[in-house]
C-alpha positions as CSV (number, residue, x, y, z in Angstrom):
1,X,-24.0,2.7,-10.4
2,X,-26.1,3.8,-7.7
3,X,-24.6,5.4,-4.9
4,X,-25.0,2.8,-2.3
5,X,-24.6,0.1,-4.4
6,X,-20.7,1.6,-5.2
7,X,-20.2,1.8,-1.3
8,X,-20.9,-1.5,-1.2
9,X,-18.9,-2.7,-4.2
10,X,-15.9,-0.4,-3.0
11,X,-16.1,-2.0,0.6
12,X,-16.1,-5.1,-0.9
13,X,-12.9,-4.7,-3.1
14,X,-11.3,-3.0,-0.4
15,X,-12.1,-5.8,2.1
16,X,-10.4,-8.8,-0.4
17,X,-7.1,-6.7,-1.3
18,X,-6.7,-6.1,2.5
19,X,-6.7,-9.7,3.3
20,X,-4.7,-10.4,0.5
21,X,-1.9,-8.0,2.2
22,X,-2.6,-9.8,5.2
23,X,-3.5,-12.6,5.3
24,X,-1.3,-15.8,2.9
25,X,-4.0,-18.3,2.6
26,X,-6.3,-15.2,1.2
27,X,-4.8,-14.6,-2.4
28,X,-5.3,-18.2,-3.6
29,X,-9.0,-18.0,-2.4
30,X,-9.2,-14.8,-4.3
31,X,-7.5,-15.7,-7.7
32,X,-10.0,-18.7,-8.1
33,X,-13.3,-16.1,-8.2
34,X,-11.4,-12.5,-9.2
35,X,-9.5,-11.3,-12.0
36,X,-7.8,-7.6,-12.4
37,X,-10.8,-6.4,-14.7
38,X,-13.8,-7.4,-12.2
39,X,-12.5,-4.5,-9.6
40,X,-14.7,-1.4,-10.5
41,X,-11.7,0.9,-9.2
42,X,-8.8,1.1,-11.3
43,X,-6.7,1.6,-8.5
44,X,-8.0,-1.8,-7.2
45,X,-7.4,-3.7,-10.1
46,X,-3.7,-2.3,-10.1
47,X,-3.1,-3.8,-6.6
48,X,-4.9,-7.2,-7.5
49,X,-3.0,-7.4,-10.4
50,X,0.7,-6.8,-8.7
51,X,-0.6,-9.3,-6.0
52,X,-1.9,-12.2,-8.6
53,X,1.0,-11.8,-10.4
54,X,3.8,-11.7,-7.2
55,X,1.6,-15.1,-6.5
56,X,2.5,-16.9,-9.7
57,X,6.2,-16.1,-8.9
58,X,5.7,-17.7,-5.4
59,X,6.1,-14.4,-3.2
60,X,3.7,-13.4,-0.6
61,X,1.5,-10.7,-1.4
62,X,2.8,-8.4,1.3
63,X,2.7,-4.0,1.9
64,X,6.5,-4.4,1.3
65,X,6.5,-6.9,-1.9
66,X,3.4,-5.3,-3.6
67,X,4.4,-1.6,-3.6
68,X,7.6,-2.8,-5.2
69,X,5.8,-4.6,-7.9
70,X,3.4,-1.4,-8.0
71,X,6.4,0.5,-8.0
72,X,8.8,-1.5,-10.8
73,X,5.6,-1.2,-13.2
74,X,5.2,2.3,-13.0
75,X,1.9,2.0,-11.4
76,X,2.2,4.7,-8.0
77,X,0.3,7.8,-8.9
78,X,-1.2,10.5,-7.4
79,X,-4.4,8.7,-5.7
80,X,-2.4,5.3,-5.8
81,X,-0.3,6.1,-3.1
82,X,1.8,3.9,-0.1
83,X,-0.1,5.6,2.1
84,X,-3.3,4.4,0.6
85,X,-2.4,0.7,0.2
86,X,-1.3,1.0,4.1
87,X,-4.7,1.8,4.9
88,X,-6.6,-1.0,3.2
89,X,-5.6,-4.1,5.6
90,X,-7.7,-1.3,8.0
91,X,-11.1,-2.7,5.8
92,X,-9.3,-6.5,5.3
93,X,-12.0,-9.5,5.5
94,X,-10.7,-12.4,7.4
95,X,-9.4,-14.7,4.6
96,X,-11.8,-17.2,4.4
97,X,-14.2,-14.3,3.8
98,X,-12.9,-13.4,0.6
99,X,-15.3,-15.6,-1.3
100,X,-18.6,-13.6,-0.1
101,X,-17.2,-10.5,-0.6
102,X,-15.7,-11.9,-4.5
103,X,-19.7,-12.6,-5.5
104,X,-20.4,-8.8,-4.8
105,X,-17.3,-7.6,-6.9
106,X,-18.3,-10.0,-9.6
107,X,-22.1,-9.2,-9.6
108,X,-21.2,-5.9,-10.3
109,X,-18.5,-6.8,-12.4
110,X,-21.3,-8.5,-14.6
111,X,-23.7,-5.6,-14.4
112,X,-21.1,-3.4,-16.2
113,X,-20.7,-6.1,-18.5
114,X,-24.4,-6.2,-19.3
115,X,-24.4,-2.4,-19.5
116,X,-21.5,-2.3,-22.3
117,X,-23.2,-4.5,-24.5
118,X,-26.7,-3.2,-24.2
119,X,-25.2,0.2,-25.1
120,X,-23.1,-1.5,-27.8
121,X,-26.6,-3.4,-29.0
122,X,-28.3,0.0,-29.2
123,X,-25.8,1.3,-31.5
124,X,-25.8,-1.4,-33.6
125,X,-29.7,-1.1,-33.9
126,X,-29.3,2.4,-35.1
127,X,-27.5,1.2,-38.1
128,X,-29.5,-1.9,-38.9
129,X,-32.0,-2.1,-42.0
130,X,-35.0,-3.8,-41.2
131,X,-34.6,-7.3,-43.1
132,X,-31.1,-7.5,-40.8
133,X,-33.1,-7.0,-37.7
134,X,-33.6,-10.7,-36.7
135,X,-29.7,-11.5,-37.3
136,X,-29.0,-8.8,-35.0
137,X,-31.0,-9.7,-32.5
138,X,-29.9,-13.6,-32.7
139,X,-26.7,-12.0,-31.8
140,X,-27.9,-10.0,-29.4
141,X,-28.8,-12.6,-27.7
142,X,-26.1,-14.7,-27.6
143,X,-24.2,-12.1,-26.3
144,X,-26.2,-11.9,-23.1
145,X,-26.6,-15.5,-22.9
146,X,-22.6,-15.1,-22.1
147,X,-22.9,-12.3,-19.3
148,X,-25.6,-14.6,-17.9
149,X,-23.5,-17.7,-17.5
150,X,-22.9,-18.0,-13.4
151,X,-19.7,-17.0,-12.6
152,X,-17.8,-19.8,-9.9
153,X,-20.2,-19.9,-7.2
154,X,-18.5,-22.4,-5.1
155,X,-17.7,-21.8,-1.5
156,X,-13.9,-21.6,-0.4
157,X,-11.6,-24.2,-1.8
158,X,-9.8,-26.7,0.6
159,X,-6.8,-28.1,-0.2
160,X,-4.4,-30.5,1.6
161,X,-1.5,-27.9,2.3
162,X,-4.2,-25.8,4.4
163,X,-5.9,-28.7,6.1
164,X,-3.0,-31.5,6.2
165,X,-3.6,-34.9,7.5
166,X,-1.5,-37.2,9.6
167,X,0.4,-39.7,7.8
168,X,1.2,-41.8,10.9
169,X,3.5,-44.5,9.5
170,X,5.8,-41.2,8.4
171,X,5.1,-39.3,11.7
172,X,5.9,-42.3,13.6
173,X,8.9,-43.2,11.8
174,X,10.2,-39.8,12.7
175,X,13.2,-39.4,15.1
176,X,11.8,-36.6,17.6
177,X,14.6,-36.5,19.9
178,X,17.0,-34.3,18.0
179,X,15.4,-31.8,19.5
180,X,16.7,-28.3,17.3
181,X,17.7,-26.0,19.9
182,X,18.3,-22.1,19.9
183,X,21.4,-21.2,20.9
184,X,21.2,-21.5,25.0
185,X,19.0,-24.5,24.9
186,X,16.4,-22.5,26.7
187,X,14.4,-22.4,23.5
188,X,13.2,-24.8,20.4
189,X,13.4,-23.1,17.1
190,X,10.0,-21.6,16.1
191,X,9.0,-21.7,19.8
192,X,7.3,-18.1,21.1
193,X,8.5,-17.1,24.8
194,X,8.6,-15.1,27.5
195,X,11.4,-13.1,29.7
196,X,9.8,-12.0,33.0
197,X,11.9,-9.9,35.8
198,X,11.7,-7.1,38.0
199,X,13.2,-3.4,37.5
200,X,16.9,-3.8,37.2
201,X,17.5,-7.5,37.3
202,X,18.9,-6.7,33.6
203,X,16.2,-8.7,32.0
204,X,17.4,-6.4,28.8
205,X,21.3,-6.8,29.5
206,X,20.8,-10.7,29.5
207,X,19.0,-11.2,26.6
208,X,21.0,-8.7,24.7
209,X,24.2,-10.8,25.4
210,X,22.3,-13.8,23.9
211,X,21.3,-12.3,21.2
212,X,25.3,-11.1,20.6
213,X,26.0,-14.7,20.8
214,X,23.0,-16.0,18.7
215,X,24.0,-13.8,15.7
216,X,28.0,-14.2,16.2
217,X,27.8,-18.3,16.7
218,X,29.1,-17.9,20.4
219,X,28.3,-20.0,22.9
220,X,25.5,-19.2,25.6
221,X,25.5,-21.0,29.2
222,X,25.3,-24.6,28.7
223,X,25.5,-24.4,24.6
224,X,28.7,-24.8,22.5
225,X,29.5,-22.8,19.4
226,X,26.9,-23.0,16.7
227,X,26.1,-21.6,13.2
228,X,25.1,-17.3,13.2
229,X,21.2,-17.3,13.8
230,X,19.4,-14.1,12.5
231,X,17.6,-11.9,15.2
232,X,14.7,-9.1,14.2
233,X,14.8,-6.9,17.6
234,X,12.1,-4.4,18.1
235,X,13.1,-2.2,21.0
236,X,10.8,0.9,22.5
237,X,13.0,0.9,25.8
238,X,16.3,1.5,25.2
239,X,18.0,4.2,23.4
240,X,21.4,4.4,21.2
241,X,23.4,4.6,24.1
242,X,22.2,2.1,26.3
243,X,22.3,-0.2,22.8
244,X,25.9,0.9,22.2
245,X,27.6,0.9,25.8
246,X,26.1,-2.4,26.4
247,X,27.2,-4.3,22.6
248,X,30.7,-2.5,23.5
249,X,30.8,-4.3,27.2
250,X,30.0,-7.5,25.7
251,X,33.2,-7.1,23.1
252,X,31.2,-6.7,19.9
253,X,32.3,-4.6,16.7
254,X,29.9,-3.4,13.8
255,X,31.7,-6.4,11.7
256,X,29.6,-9.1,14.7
257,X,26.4,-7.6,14.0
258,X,25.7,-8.4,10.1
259,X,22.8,-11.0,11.4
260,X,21.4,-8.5,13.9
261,X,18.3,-6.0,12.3
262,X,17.9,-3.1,15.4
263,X,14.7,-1.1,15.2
264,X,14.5,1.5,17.5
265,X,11.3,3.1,18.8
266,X,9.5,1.6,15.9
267,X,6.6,3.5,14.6
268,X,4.1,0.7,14.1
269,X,0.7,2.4,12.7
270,X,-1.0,1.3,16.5
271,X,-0.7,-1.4,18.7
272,X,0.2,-5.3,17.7
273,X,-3.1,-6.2,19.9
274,X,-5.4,-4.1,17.6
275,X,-4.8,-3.2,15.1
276,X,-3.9,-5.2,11.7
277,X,-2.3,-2.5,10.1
278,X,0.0,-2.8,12.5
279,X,0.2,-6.1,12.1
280,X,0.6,-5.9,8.1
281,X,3.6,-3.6,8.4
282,X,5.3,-6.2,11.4
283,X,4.7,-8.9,9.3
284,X,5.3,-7.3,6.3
285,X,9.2,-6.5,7.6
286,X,9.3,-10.2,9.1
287,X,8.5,-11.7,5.8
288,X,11.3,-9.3,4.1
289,X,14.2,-9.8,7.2
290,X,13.2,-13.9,7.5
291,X,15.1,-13.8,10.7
292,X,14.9,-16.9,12.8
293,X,14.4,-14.4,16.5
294,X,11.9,-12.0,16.6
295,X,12.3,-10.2,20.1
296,X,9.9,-7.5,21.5
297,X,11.4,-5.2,24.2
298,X,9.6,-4.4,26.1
299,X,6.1,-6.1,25.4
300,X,4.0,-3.3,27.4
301,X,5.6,-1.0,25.2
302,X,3.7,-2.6,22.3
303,X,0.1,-3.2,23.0
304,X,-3.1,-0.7,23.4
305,X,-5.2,-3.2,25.8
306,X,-5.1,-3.2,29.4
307,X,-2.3,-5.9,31.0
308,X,-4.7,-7.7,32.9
309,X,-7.6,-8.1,30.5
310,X,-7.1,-11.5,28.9
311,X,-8.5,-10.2,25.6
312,X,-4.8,-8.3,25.2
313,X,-3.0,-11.9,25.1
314,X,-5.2,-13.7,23.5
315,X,-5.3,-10.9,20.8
316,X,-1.4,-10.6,20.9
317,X,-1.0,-14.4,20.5
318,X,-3.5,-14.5,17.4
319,X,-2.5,-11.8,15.7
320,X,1.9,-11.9,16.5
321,X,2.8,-15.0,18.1
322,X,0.9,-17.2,15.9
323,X,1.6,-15.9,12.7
324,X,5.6,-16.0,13.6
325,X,5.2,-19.6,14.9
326,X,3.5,-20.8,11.5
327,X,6.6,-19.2,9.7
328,X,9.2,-21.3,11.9
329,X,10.5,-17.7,14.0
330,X,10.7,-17.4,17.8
331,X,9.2,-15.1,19.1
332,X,10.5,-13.4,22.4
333,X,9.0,-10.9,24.5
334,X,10.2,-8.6,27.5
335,X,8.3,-8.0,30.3
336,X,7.7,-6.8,34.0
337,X,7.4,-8.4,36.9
338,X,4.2,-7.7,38.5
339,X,4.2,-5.8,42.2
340,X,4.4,-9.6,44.4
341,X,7.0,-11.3,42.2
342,X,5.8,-14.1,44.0
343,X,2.8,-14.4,41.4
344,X,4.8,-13.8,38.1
345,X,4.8,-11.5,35.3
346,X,2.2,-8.9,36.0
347,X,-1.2,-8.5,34.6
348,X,-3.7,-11.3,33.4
349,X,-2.9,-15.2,33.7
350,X,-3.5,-15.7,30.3
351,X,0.0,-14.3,29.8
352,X,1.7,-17.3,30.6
353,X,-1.0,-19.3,28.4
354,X,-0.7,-18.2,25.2
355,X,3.6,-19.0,24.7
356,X,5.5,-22.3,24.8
357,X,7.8,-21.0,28.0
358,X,7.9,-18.3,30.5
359,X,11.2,-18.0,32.2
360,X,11.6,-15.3,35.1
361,X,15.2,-14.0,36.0
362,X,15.3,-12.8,39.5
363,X,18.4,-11.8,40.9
364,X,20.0,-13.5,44.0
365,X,22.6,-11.4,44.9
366,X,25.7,-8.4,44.1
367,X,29.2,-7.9,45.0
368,X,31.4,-5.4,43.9
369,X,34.7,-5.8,44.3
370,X,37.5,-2.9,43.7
371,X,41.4,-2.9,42.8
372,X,44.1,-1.1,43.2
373,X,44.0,0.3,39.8
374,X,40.3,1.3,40.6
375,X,38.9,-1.4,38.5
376,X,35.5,-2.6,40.0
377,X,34.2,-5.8,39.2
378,X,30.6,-6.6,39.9
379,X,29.7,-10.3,40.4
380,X,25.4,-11.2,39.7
381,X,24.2,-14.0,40.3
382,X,20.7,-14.5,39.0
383,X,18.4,-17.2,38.9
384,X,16.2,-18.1,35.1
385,X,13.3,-20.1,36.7
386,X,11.2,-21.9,33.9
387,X,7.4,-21.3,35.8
388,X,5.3,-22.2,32.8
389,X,6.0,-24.9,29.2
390,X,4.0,-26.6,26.9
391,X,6.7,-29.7,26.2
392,X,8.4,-29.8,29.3
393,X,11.7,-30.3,27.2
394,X,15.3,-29.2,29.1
395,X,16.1,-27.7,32.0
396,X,13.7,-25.8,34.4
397,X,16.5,-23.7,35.4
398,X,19.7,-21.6,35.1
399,X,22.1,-20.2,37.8
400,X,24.2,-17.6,36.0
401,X,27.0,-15.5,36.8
402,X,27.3,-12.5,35.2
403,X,30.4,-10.6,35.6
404,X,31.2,-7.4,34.4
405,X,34.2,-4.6,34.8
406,X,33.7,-0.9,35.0
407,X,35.8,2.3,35.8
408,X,34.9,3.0,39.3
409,X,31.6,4.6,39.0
410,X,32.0,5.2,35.5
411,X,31.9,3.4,32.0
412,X,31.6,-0.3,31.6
413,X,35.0,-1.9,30.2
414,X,34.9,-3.0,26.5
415,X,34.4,-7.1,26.4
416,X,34.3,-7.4,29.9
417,X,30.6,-8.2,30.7
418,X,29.5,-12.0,30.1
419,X,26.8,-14.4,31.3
420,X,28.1,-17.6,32.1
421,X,26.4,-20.3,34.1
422,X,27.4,-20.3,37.9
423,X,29.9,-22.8,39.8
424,X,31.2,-24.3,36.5
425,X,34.2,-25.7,39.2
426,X,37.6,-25.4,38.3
427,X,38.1,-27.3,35.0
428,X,34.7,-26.4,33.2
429,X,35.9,-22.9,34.3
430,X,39.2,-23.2,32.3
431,X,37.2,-24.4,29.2
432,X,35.0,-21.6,29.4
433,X,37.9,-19.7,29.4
434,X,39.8,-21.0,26.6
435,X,36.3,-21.2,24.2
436,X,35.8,-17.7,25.0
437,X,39.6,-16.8,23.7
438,X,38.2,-19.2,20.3
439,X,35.3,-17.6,19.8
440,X,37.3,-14.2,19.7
441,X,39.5,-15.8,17.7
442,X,37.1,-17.5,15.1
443,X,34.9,-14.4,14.9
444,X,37.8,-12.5,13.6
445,X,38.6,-15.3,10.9
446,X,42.1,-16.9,12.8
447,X,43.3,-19.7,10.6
448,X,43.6,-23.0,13.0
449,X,47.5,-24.7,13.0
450,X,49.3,-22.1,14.5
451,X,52.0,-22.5,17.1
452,X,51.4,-20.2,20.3
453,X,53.7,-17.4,19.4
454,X,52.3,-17.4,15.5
455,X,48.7,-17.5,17.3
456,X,50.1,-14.6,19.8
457,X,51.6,-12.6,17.0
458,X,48.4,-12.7,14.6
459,X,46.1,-12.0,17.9
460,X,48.1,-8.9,18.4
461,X,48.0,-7.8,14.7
462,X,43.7,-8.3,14.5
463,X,43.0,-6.4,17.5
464,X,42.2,-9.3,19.9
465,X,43.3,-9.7,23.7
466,X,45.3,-13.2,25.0
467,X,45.6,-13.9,28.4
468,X,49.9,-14.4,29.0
469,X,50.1,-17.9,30.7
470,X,51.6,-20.7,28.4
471,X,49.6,-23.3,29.8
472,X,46.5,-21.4,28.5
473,X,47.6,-20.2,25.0
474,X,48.7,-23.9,24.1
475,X,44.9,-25.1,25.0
476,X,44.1,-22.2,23.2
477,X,45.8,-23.1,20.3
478,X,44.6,-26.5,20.1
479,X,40.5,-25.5,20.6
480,X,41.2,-23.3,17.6
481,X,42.5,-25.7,15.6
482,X,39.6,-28.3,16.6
483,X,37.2,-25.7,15.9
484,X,38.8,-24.9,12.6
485,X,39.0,-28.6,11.2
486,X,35.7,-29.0,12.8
């Protein structure tokens, strides 16, 4: 093969298996004009191979699912390595692509072909006496009459799944007003947002707090108790303490945090707005985690473009929010207040275009209040403003309280830190009491039925703190029971 001619075949194989890994729509495009033996490299071929056959078995060709397929057959060697299939969504096609770049592998494919036989014709020439010769070469010539049959030369296929229709007597038969909240009813499942505040509204404290409720079943604000949502978090602004003090304020233990995957100062191989390596390896642990939150803290801390070039959004949107939204998952981002919180989050306007919400926290005042035992509490009210929506669907805004206890000047008290909406008035406040003593309760498995001295015994024996007034444990004891039988 000549030498250009290889570059060209090489880029070509390199640029299919790199949308396979990451793009979906690209390995059924790519089994219809492609088998293992038309990739020149054998390396190649190996990575087609584990991705056809991943395919058949109805798993996504992904980093994460084809280097364990690569792996179980044995097939990682010494220029076959992790790092080398990383690198190939660096050369990936876009996925409708893959057919231009299929007829180059399969040209060349065919020219080897050719090459085999004519070498294999030559031999058998050498051998032939001369009364055979016209046999031989009736054969010979079949045999190229089969490399020169055209190989699939049609353009990409379309299918109904990619390019679905309407069926309007089903879509209009369909009842669109159970609308399937995320815990908070702030959010729509599959919905992409954003969280805009200043510098130390808590912008990070808030939504950690939700997410301790999504993946425990608490209840959030104006929600009641619901089923454990998963949550993939991506955090490059906290660190292990900040993480750990603030799960500890909000009353959590290791045993609450099954549905919650942390990664901390993820090492993404550049940033989610350029490049689709990056991308790969996020989507690649999405696809693995299948988490129903996806939560980027803080976004800034992500992306290589500047903030207020629209390019950066639009490319974020295209190449993160997108993706999560066509697999059902939120997607929720952090991010800063620009310098006249007036205008919004800061940087380009196409911020606010490219997700379904943007809700900005701002906080409306603090009060600190100490004891005698030198307790302090400190009272927050905030304010979660909806500024931007695409549906227009629940409430444009939140007053919240959010109360927490420290030592004075020192470490925040364990389960002593909530968000709860603001000026509940008296008896809303005594049910958001008692369903915060159930969802202790329930989250440490208390069987429902008991009297208030059996609930009282088994709270002290599990570890989990009931306020003393009869009046309260009785309601208590009857919320657990109606959750239990519920």
């Amino acid at each position: 093969m000549a030498a250009d001619r290889r570059q060209l075949v090489d880029a070509a194989e390199r640029a299919v298996l790199g949308s396979i890994l990451l793009h979906p729509r690209a390995i059924p495009e790519a089994v219809q004009h492609l088998t293992g033996a038309d990739f020149a490299d054998p390396k190649h071929e190996h990575v087609f191979n584990a991705a056809a056959t991943l395919h058949t078995r109805g798993i996504i060709p992904t980093l994460t699912t084809v280097y364990g397929e690569l792996t179980r057959l044995d097939l990682m060697s010494s220029s076959l390595t992790l790092d080398y299939i990383t690198k190939l969504p660096d050369d990936a096609c876009l996925w409708d692509q893959v057919f231009h770049h299929a007829e180059i592998i399969t040209t060349e494919a065919g020219r080897r072909t050719l090459q085999g036989k004519l070498r294999s014709a030559m031999q058998a020439l050498d051998v032939t006496e001369g009364d055979d010769l016209p046999l031989v070469a009736k054969e010979m010539a079949e045999r190229f009459l089969d490399v020169a049959e055209p190989r699939n030369t049609t353009g990409p296929t379309v299918d109904a799944q990619q390019f679905p229709s309407i069926k309007w007597a089903d879509a209009f038969a369909t009842d669109f007003s159970d609308v399937d909240w995320m815990p908070g009813r702030f959010l729509e499942r599959g919905q992409q947002a954003a969280i805009v505040g200043g510098g130390k509204v808590g912008k990070s404290l808030f939504l950690l707090d939700w997410i301790y409720r999504c993946v425990t079943g608490r209840r959030f604000l104006a929600d009641e108790r619901h089923d454990p949502v998963s949550v993939l978090y991506f955090d490059r602004e906290n660190n292990l303490r900040d993480i750990i003090t603030r799960m500890k304020a909000f009353g959590a233990a290791p045993d609450d945090l099954v549905f919650l995957d942390y990664r901390m100062f993820p090492g993404f191989a550049g940033a989610l707005d350029e490049s689709e390596r990056a991308v790969a390896e996020l989507m690649a642990i999405v696809d693995e985690a299948k988490p129903d939150i996806v939560v980027f803290d803080t976004v800034s801390r992500f992306i290589g473009g500047k903030e207020n070039d629209s390019d950066t959004w639009l490319s974020f949107y295209r190449r993160v929010h997108a993706p999560l939204k066509q697999r059902g998952v939120c997607g929720v981002r952090i991010d800063h207040m620009g310098k006249d919180e007036e205008r919004g989050s800061r940087g380009s306007s196409a911020k606010t275009q490219d997700v379904d919400h943007v809700w900005e926290l701002t906080r409306q005042g603090e009060r600190i209040v100490c004891d005698a035992d030198g307790i302090e509490t400190v009272t927050t009210e905030l304010r979660m403003h909806r500024t931007h929506s695409r549906t227009g669907l629940g409430q444009d805004n939140f007053f919240v309280t959010r109360r927490a206890r420290r030592e004075q000047g020192g470490m925040w008290l364990p389960g002593c830190t909530a968000h709860e909406l603001s000026d509940p008035g008296p008896q809303q406040d005594h049910e958001r009491t008692v369903a915060r003593y159930v969802d202790a309760l329930v989250a440490k498995g208390a069987p429902g039925g008991m009297g208030r001295e059996k609930m009282r015994e088994w709270a002290v024996a599990n570890g989990v703190e009931l306020p003393g007034r009869m009046n309260v444990l009785a309601d208590i004891a009857r919320a657990l029971k109606a959750a239990r039988e519920g």
